[in-house]
N, C-alpha and C positions, 0 to 999 in steps of 0.2 A: 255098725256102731251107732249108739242110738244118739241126738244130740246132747243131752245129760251128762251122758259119758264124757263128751267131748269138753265141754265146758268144764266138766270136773279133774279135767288130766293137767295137773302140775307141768307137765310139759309141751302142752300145748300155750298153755296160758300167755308169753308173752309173743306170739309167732306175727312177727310183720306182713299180714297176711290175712284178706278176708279167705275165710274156712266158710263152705258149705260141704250139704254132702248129695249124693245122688243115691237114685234108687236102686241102689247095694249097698247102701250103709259104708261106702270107701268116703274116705276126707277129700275135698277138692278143696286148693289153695290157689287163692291167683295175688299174685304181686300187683300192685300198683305204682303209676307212675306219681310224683308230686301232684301234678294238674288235676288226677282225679280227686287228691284230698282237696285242692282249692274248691274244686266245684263243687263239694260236698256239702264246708262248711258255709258256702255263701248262697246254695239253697236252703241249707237250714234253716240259715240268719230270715231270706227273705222268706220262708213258709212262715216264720214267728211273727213278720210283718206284716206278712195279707192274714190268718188265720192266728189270732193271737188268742180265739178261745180254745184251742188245742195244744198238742205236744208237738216236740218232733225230738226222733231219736236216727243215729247213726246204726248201721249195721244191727238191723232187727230181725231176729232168728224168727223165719215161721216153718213149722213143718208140714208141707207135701207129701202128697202122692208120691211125688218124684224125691223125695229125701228132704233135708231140712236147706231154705232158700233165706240169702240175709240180701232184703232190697239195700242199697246203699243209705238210703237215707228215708224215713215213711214221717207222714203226720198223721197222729189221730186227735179225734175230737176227749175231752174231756169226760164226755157220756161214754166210750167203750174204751175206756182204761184199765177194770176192773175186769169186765171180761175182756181183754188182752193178758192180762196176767193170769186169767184162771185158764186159756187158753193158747198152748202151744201153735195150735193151729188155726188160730184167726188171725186175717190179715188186719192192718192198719185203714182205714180210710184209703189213704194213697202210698203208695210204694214205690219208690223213685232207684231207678238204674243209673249210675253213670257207668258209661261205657268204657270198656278200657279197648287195645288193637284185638284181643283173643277172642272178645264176643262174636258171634256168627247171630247172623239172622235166625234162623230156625231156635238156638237158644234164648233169644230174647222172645219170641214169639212164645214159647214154651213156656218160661216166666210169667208172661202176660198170664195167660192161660191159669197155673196155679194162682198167683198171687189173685185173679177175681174166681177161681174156685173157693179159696180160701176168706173171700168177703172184699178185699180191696173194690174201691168203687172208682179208683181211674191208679193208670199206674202211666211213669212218665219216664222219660228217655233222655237222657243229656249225654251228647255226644264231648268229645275230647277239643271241641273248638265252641261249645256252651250254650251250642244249639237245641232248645228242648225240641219235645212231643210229646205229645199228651194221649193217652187212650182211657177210652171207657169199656165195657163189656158189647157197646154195642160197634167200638169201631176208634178208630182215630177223631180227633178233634183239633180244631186251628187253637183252641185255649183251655184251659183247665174249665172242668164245669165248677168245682170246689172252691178256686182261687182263680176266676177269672182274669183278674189285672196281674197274673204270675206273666213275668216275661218269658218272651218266648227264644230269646235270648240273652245271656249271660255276660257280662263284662270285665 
């Protein structure tokens, strides 16, 4: 199923549920707990705070190798907006995970992976107690290279 389809299916449409898909084109749905919607929108808030000449948006479709991936929460700069929307498959600047219990290491690892094939220039990790991490292409880092004064934990 290609993502188009997926967005286009009336019944899909109000499903409490980030939807991705993997590479067989099957729907993956994962339920969230509350906590992960807190820490969503209170990186949002503070990405609009340290980087207020970009965006940020919730649950952004890109598609993969491995099927179509919605980091939780990305920022981009105002210079690749336009190509974000002519492109399905460009990542955002950074692309943020919150974590819920069902993530396994090897799938976050995996994610890293697409989302800087995909162009992301650091992708971040925020655990279920608001702990971030930050990664770049070349490896883990103690702080966002982007947004430096981003805490590195959540309250």
């Amino acid at each position: 199923m290609q993502w188009s389809e997926i967005v286009a299916d009336p019944a899909l449409k109000d499903l409490p549920y980030k939807i991705e898909t993997n590479e067989y084109g099957q729907i993956v749905m994962s339920p969230h707990k509350r906590i992960h919607a807190i820490w969503q929108g209170e990186i949002e808030w503070r990405l609009r705070q340290c980087l207020p000449m970009g965006r940020t948006a919730p649950e952004f479709a890109i598609d993969t190798r491995l099927g179509t991936k919605t980091p939780d929460v990305v920022w981009y700069s105002r210079d690749r907006e336009a190509d974000l929307l002519a492109d399905q498959g460009l990542a955002p600047e950074i692309c943020i995970e919150v974590l819920s219990g069902s993530n396994t290491n090897r799938e976050l690892a995996t994610k890293r992976t697409l989302y800087f094939e995909a162009g992301a220039l650091e992708v971040w990790q925020c655990d279920e107690t608001g702990a971030l991490r930050f990664h770049t292409p070349e490896g883990e880092r103690t702080q966002s290279v982007l947004a430096p004064e981003f805490p590195r934990q959540l309250t």
